[in-house]
TORPA-4810 file (N, C-alpha, C, O; in nm, 3 decimals):
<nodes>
NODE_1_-2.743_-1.406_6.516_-2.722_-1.463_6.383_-2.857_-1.492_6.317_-2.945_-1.556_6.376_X
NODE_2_-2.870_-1.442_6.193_-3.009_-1.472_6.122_-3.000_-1.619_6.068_-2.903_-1.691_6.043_X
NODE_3_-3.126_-1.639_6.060_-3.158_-1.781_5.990_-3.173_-1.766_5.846_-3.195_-1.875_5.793_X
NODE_4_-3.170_-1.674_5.768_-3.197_-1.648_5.632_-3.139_-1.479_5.595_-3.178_-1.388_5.668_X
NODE_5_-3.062_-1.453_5.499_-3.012_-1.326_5.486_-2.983_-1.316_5.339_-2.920_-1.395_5.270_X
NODE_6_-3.030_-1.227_5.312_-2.998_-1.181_5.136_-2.949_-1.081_5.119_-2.946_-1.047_5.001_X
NODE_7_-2.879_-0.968_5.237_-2.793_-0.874_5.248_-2.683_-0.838_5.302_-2.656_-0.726_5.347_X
NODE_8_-2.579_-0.987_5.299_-2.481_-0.980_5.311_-2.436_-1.003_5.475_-2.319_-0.988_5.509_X
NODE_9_-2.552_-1.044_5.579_-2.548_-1.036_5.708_-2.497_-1.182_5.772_-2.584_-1.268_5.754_X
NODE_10_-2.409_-1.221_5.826_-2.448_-1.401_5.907_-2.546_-1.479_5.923_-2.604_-1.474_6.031_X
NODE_11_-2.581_-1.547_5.845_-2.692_-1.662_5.845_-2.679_-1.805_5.850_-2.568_-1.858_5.846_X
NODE_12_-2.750_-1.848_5.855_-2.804_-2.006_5.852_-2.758_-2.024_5.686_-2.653_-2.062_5.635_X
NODE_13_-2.880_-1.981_5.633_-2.893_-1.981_5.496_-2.889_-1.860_5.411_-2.998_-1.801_5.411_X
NODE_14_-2.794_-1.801_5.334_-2.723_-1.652_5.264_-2.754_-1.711_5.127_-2.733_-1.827_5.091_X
NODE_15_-2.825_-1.583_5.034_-2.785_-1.577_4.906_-2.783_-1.480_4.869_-2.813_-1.401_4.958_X
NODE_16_-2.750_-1.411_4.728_-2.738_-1.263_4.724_-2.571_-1.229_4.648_-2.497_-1.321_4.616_X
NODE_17_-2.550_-1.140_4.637_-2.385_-1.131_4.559_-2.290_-1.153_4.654_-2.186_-1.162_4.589_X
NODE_18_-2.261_-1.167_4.783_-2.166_-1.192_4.897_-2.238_-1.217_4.982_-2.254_-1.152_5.085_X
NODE_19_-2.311_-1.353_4.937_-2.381_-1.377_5.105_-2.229_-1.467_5.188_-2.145_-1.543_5.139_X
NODE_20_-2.246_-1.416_5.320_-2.176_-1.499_5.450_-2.291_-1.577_5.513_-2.391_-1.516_5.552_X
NODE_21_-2.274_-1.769_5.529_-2.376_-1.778_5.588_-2.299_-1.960_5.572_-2.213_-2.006_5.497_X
NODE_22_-2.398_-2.033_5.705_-2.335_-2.151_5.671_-2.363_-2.228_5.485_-2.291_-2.293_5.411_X
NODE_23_-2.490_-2.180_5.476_-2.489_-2.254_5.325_-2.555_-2.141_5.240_-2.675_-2.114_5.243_X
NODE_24_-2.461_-2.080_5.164_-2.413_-1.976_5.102_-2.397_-2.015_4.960_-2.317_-2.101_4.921_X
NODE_25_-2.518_-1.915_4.846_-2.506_-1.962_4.747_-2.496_-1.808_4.669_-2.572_-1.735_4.732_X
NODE_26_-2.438_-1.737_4.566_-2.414_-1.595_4.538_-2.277_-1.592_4.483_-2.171_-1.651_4.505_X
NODE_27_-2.324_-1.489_4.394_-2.163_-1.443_4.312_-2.019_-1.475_4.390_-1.931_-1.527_4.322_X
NODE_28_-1.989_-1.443_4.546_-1.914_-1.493_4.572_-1.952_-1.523_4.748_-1.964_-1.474_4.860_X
NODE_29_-1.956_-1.592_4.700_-2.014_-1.710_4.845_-1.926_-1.747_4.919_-1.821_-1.792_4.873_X
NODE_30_-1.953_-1.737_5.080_-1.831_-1.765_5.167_-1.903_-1.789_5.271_-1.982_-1.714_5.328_X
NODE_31_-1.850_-1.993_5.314_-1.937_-2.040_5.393_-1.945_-2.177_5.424_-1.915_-2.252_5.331_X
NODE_32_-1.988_-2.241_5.556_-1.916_-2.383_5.530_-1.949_-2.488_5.408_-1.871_-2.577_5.373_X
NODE_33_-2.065_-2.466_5.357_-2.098_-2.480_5.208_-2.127_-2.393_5.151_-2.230_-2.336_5.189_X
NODE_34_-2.041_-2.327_5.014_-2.021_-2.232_4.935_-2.049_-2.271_4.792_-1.974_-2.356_4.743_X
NODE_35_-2.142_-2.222_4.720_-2.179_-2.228_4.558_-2.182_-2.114_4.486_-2.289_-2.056_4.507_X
NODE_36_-2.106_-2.052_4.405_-2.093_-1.912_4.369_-1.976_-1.971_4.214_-1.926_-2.075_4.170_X
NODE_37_-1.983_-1.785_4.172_-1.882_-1.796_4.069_-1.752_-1.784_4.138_-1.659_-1.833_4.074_X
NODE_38_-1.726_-1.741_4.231_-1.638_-1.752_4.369_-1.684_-1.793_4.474_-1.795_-1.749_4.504_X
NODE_39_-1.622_-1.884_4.559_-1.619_-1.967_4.634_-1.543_-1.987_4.751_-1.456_-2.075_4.750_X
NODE_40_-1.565_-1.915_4.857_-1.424_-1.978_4.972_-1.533_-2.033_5.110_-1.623_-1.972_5.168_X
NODE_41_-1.477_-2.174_5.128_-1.536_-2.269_5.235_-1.457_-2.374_5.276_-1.336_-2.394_5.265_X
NODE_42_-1.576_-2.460_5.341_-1.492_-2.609_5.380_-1.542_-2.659_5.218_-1.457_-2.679_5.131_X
NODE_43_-1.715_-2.676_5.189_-1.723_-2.787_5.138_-1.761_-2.672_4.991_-1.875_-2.629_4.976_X
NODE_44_-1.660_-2.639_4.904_-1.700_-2.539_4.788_-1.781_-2.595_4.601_-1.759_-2.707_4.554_X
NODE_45_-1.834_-2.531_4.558_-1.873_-2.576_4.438_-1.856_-2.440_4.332_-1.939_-2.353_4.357_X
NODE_46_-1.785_-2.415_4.243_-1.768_-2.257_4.261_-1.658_-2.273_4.066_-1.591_-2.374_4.040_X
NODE_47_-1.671_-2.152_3.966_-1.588_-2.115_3.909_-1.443_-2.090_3.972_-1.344_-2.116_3.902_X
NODE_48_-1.430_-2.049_4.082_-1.343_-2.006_4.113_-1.315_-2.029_4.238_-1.346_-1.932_4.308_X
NODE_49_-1.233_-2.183_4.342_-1.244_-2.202_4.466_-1.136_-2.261_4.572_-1.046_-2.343_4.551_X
NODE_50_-1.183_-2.174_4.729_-1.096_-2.223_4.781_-1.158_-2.304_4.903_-1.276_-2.278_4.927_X
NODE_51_-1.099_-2.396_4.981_-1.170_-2.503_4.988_-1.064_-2.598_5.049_-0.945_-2.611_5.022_X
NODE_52_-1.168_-2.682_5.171_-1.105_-2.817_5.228_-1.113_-2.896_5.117_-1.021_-2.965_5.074_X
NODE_53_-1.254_-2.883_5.055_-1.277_-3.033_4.975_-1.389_-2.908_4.823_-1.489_-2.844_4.853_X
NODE_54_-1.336_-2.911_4.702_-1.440_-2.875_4.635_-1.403_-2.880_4.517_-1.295_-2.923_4.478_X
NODE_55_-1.506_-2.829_4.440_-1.519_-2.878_4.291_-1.541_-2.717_4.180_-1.630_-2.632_4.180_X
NODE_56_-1.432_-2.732_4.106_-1.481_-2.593_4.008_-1.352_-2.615_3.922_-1.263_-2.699_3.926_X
NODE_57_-1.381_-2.488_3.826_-1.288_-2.460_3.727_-1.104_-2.409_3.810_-0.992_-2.455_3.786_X
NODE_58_-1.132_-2.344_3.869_-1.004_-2.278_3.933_-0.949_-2.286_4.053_-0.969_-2.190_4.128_X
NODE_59_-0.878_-2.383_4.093_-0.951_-2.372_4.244_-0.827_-2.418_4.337_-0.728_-2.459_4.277_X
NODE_60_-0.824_-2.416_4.485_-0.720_-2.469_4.543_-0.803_-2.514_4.667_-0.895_-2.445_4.712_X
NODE_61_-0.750_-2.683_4.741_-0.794_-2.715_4.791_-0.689_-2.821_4.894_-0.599_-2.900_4.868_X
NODE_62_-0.763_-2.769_5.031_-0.623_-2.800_5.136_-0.627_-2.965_5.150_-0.529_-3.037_5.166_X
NODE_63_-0.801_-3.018_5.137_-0.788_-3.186_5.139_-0.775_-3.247_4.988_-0.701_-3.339_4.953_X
NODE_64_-0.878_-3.164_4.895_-0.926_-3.209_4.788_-1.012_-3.157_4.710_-1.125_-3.125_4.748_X
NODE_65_-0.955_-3.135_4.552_-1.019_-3.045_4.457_-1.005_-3.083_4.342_-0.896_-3.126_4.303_X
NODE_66_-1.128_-3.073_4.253_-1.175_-3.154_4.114_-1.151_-3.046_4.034_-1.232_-2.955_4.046_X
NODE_67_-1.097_-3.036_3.986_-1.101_-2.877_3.868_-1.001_-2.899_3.732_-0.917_-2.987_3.713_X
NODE_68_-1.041_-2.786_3.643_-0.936_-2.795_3.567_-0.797_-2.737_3.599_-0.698_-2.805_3.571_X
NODE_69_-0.790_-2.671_3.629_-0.667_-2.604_3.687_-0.720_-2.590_3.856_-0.801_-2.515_3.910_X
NODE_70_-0.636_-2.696_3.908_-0.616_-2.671_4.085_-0.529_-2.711_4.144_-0.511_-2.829_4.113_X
NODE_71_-0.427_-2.661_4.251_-0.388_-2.767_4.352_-0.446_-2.794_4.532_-0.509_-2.732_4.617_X
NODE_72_-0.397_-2.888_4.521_-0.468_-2.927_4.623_-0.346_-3.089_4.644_-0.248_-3.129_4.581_X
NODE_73_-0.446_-3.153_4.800_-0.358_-3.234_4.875_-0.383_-3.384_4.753_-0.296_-3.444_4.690_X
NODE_74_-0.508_-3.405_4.755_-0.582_-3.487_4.644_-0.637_-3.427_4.565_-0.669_-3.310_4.584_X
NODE_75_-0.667_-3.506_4.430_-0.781_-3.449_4.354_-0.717_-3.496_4.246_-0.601_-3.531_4.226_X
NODE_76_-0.866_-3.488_4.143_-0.875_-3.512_3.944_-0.869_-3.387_3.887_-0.929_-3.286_3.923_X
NODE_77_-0.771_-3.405_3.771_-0.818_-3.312_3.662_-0.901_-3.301_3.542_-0.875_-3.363_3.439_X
NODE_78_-0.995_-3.224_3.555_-1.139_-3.227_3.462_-1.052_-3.219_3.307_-0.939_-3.172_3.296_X
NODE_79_-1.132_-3.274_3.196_-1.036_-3.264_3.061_-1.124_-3.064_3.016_-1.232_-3.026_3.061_X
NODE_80_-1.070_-3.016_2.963_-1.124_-2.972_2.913_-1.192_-2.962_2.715_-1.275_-2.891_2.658_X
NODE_81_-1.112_-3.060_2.677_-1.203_-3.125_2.550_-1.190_-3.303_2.628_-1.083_-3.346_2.671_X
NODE_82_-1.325_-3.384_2.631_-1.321_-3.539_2.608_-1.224_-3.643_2.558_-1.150_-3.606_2.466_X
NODE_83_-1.215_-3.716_2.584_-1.042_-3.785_2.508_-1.066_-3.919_2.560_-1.140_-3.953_2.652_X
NODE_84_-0.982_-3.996_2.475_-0.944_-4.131_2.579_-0.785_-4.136_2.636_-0.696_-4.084_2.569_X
NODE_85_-0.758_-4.203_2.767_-0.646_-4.183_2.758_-0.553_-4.293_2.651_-0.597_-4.396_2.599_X
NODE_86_-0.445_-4.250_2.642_-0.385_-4.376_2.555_-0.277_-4.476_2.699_-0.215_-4.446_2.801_X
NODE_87_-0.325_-4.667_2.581_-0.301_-4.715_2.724_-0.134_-4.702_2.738_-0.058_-4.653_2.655_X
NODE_88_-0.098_-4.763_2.879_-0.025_-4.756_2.943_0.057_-4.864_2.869_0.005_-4.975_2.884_X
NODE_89_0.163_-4.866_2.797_0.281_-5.037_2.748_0.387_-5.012_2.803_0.456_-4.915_2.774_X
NODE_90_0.415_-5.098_2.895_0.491_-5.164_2.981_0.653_-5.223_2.869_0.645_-5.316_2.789_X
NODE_91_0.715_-5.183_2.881_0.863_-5.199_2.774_0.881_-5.356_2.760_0.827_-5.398_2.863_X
NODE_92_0.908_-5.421_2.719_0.988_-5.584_2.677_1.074_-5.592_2.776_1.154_-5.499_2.777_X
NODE_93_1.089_-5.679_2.869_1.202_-5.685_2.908_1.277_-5.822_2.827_1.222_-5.922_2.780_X
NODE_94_1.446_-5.777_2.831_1.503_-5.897_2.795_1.601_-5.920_2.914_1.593_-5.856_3.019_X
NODE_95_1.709_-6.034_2.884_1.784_-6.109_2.972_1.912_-6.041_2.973_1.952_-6.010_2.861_X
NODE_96_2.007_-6.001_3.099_2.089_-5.916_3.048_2.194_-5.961_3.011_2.298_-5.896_3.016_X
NODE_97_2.187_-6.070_2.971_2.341_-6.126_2.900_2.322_-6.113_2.759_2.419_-6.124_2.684_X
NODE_98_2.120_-6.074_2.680_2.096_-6.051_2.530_2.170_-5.923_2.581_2.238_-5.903_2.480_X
NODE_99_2.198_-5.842_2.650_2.235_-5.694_2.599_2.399_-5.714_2.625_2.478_-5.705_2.531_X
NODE_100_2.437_-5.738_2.750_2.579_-5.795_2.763_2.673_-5.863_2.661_2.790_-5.843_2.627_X
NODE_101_2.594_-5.936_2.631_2.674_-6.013_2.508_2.644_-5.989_2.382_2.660_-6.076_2.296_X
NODE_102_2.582_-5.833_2.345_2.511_-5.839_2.214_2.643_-5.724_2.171_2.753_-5.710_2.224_X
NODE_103_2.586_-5.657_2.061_2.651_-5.632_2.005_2.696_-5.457_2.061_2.680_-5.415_2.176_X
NODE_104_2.749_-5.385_1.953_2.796_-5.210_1.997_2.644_-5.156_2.026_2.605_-5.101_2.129_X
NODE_105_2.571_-5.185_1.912_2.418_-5.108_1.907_2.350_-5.191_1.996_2.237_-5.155_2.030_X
NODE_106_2.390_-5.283_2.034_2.251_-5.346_2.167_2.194_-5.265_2.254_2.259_-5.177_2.311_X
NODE_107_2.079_-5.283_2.273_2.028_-5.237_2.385_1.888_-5.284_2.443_1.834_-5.380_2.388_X
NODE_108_1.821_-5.218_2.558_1.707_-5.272_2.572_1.682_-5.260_2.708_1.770_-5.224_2.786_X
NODE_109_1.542_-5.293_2.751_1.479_-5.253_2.911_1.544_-5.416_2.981_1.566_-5.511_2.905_X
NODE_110_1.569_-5.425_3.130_1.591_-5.534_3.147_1.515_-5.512_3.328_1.531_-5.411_3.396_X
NODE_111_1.451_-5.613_3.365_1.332_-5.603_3.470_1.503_-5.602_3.568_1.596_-5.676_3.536_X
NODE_112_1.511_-5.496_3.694_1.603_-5.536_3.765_1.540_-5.491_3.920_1.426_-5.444_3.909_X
NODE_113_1.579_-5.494_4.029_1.580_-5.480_4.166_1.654_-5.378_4.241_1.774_-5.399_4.256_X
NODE_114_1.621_-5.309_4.272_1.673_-5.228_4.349_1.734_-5.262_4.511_1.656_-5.286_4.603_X
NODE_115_1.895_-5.259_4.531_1.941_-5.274_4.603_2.041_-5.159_4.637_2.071_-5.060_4.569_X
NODE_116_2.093_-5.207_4.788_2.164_-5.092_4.836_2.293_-5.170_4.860_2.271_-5.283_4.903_X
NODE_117_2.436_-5.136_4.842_2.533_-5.153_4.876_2.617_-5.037_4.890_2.583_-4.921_4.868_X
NODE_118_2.783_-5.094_4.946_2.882_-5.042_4.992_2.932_-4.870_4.875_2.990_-4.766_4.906_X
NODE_119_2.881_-4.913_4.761_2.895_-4.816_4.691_2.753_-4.717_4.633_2.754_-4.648_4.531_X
NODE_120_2.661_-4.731_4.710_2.511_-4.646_4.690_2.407_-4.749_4.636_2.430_-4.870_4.639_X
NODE_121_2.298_-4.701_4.591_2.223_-4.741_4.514_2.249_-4.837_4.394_2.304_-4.784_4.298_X
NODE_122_2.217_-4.978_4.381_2.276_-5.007_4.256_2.145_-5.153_4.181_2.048_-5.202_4.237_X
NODE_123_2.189_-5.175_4.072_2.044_-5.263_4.030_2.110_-5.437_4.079_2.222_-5.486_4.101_X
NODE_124_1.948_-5.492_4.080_2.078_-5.676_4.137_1.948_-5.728_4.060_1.840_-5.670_4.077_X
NODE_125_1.963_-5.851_3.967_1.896_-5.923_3.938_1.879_-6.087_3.967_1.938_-6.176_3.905_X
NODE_126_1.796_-6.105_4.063_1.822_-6.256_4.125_1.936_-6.269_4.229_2.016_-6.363_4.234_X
NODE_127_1.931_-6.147_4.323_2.018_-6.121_4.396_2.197_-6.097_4.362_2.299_-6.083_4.429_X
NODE_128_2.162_-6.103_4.223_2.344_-6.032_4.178_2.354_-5.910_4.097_2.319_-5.868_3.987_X
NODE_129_2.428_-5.865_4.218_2.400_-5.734_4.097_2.478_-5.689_3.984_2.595_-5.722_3.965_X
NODE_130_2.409_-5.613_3.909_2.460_-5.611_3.736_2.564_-5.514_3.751_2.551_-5.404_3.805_X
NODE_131_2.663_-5.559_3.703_2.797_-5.485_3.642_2.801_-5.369_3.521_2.867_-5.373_3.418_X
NODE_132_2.697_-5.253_3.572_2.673_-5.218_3.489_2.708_-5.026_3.546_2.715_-4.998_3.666_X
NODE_133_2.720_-4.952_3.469_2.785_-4.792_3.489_2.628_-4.697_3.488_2.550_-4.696_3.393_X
NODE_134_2.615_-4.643_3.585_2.508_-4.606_3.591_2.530_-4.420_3.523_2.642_-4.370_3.517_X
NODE_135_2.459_-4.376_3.498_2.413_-4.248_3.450_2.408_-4.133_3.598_2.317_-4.165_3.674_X
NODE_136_2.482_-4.020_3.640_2.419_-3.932_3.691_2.266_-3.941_3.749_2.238_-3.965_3.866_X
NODE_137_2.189_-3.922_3.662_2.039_-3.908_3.651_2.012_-4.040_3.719_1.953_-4.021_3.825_X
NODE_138_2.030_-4.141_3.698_2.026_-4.290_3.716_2.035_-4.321_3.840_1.964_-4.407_3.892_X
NODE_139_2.149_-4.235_3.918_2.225_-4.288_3.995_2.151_-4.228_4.132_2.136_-4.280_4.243_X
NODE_140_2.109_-4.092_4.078_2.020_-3.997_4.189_1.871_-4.035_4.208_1.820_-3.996_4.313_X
NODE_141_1.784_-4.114_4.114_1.670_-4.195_4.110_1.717_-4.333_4.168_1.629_-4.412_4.203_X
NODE_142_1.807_-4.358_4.178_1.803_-4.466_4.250_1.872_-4.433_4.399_1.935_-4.524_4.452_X
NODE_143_1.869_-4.402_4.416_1.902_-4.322_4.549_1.795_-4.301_4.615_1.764_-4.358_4.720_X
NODE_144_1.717_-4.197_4.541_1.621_-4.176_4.602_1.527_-4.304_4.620_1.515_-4.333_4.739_X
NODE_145_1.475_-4.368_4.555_1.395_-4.498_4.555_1.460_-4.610_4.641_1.393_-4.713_4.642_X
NODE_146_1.563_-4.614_4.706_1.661_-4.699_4.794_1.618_-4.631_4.953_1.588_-4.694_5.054_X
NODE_147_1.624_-4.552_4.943_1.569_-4.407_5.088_1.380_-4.476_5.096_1.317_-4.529_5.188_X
NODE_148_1.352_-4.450_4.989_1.223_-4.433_5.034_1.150_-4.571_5.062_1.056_-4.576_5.141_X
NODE_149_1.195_-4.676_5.000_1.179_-4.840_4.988_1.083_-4.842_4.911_0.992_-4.923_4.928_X
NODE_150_1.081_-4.758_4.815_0.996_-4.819_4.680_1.027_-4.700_4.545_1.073_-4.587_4.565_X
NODE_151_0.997_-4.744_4.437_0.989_-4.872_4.401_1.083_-5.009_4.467_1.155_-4.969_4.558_X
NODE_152_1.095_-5.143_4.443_1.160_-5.220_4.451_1.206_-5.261_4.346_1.319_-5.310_4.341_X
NODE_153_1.124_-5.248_4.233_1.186_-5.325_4.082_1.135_-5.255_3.984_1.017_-5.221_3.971_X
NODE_154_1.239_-5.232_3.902_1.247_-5.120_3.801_1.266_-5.165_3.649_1.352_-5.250_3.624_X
NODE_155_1.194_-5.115_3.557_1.271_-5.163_3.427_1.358_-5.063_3.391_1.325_-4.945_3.376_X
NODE_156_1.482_-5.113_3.374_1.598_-5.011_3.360_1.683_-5.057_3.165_1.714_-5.166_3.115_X
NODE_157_1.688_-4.937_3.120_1.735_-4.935_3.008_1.905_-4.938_2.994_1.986_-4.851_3.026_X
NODE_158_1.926_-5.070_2.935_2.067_-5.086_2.933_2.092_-5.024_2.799_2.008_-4.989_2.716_X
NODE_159_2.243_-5.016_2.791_2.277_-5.008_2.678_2.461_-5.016_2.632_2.538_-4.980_2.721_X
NODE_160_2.521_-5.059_2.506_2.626_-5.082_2.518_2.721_-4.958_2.444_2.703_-4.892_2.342_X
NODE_161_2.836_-4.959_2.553_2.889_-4.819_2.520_3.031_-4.854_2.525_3.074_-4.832_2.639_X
NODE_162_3.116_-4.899_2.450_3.278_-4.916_2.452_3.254_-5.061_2.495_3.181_-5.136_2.430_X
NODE_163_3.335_-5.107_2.636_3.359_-5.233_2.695_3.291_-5.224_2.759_3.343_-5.279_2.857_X
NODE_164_3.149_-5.176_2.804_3.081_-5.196_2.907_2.918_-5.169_2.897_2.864_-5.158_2.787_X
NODE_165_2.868_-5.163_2.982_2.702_-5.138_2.984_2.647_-5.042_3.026_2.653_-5.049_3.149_X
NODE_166_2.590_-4.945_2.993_2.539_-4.837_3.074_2.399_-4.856_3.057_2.336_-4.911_2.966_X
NODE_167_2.346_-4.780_3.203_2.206_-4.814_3.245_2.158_-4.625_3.229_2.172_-4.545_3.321_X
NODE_168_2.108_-4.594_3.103_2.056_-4.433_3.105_1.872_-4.411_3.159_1.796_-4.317_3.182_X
NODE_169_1.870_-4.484_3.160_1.723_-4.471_3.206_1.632_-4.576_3.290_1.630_-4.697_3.271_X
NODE_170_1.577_-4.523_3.360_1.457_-4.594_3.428_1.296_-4.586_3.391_1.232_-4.483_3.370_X
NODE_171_1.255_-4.704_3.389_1.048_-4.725_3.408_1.012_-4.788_3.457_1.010_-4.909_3.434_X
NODE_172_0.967_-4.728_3.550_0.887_-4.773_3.651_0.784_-4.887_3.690_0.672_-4.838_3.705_X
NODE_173_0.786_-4.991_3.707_0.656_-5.079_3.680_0.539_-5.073_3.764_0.549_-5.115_3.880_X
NODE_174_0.438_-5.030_3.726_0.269_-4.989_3.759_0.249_-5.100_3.843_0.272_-5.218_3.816_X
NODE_175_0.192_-5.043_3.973_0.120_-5.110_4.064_0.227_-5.096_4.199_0.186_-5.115_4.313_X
NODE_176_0.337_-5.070_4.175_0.404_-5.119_4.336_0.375_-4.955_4.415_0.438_-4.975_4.519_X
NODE_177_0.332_-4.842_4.426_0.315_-4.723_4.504_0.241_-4.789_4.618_0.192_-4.901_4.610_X
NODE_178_0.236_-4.729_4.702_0.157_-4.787_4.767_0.036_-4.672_4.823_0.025_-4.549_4.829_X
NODE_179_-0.014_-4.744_4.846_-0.204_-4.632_4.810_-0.219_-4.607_4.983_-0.148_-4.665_5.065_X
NODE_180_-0.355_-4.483_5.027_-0.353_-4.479_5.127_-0.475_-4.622_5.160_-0.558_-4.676_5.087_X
NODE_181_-0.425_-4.650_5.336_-0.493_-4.792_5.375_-0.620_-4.751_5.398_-0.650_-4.632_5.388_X
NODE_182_-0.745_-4.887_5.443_-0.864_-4.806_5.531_-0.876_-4.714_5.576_-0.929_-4.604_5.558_X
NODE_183_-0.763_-4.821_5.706_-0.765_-4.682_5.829_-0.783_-4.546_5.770_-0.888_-4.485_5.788_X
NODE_184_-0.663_-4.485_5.685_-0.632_-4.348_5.656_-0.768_-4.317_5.594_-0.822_-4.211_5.628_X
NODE_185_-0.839_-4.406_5.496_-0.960_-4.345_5.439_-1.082_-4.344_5.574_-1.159_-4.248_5.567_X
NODE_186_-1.105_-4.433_5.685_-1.185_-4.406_5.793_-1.142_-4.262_5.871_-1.216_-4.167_5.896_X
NODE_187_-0.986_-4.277_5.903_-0.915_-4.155_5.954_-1.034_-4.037_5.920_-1.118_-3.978_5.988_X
NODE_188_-0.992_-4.036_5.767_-1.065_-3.896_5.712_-1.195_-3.862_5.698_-1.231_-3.744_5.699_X
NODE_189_-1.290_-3.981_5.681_-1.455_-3.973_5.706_-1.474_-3.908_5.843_-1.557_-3.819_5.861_X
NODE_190_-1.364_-3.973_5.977_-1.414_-3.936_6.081_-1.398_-3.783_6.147_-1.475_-3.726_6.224_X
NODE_191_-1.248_-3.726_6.079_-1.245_-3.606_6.071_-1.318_-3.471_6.026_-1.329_-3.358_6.072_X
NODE_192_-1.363_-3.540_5.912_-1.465_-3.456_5.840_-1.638_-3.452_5.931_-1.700_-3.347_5.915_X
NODE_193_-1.717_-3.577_6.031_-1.827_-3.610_6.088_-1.751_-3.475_6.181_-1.817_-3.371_6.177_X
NODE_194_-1.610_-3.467_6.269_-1.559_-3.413_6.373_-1.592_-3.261_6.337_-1.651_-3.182_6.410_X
NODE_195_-1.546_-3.239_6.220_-1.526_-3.139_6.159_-1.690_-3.058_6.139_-1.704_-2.936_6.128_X
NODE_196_-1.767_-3.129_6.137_-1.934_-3.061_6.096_-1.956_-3.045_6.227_-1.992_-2.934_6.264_X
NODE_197_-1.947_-3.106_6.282_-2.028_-3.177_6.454_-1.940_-3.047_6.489_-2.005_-2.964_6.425_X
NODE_198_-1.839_-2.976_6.545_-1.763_-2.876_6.571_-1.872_-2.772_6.498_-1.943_-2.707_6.574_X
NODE_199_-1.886_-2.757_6.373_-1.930_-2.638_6.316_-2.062_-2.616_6.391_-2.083_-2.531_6.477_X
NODE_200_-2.154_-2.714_6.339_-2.263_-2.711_6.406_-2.292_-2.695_6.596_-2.391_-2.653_6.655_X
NODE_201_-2.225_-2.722_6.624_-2.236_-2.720_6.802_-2.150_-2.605_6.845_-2.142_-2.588_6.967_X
NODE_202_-2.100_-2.543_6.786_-2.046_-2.350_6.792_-2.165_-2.293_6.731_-2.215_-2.209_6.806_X
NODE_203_-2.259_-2.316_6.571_-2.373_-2.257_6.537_-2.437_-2.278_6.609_-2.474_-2.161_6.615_X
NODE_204_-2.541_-2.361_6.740_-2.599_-2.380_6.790_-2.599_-2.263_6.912_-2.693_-2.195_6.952_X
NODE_205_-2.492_-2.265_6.947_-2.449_-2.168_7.043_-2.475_-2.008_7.066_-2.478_-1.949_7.173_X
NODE_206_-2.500_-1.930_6.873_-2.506_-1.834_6.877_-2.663_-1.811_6.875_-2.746_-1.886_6.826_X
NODE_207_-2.684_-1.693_6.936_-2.848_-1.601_6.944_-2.889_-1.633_6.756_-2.801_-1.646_6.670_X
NODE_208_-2.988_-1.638_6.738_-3.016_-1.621_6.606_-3.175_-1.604_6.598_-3.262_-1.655_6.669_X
NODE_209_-3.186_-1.517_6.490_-3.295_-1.419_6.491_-3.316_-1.439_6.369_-3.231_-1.510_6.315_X
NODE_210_-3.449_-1.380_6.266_-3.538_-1.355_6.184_-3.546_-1.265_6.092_-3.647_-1.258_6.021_X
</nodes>
């Protein structure tokens, strides 16, 4: 294995239009660090990339990838014009006896809880739950969110329909997901140290020449 190659050979260090090499920089670069207008590696920087962890316009990435158009396990999407986002408003909630007892046209978000009973998924506020006809759509989001144990509390859109209340929609209230812990973020620092330390101590291994 060479220590330096600009013709496309196994190296240390590759550049050139297809260099192969651990740190590989060229039209399309392939390598455990890759910088090119194409890109395939662990750690990529590239127009066009594929990648444990990397950064470009196009790209797919098995841990994590910054691009405008990518998927990947994590990752941001780059704007392609500047912007702000617009903020986030959280609906009014009211009390559900203002919608219960209001009128034909009443309606409105009302903060409720997600509980499970004898008949599926259903909303309880202050541990009672609302007497209210849920929606198809409604009924399968809360299902699912009953399975998974979160959300727990939902702002759910009532509304009055004949003699009764129907619940057509759900929003979600910001903050209850739950994020990955330390651990999982140490997990992955240490995988990645595992992950070089492997590369490097197989490169060490091979003959390499001049």
């Amino acid at each position: 294995m060479k220590l330096f190659s600009a013709d496309g050979e196994p190296a240390v260090v590759g550049v050139g239009e297809a260099p192969l090499a651990v740190f590989a920089i060229g039209q399309f670069a392939r390598g455990f660090i890759a910088i090119g207008q194409v890109a395939v590696g662990v750690i990529v920087v590239g127009q066009v990339g594929v990648a444990v962890w990397g950064v470009g316009q196009l790209g797919f990435g098995v841990g994590w990838f910054t691009g405008m158009v990518a998927i990947s396990g994590r990752g941001w999407p780059l704007r392609l014009i500047p912007g702000l986002d617009p903020p986030r408003n959280t609906p009014v909630a009211l009390a559900f006896e203002a919608i219960a007892q209001g009128g034909p046209e009443q309606e409105g978000y009302v903060r409720a809880g997600v509980t499970s009973s004898v008949r599926g998924a259903r909303l309880e506020v202050d541990g009672r739950e609302l007497p209210v006809k849920l929606t198809p759509k409604v009924a399968g989001a809360l299902a699912a969110a009953s399975q998974r144990g979160s959300p727990r509390q939902v702002l759910a859109h009532l509304r009055h329909a004949a003699s009764h209340v129907v619940c057509d929609g759900l929003v979600e209230i910001p903050g209850q997901r739950s994020t990955y812990g330390m651990g999982f973020q140490i997990a992955r620092i240490a995988l990645l140290v595992l992950l070089s330390a492997a590369w490097w101590w197989i490169l060490l291994r091979l003959p390499m020449e001049v």
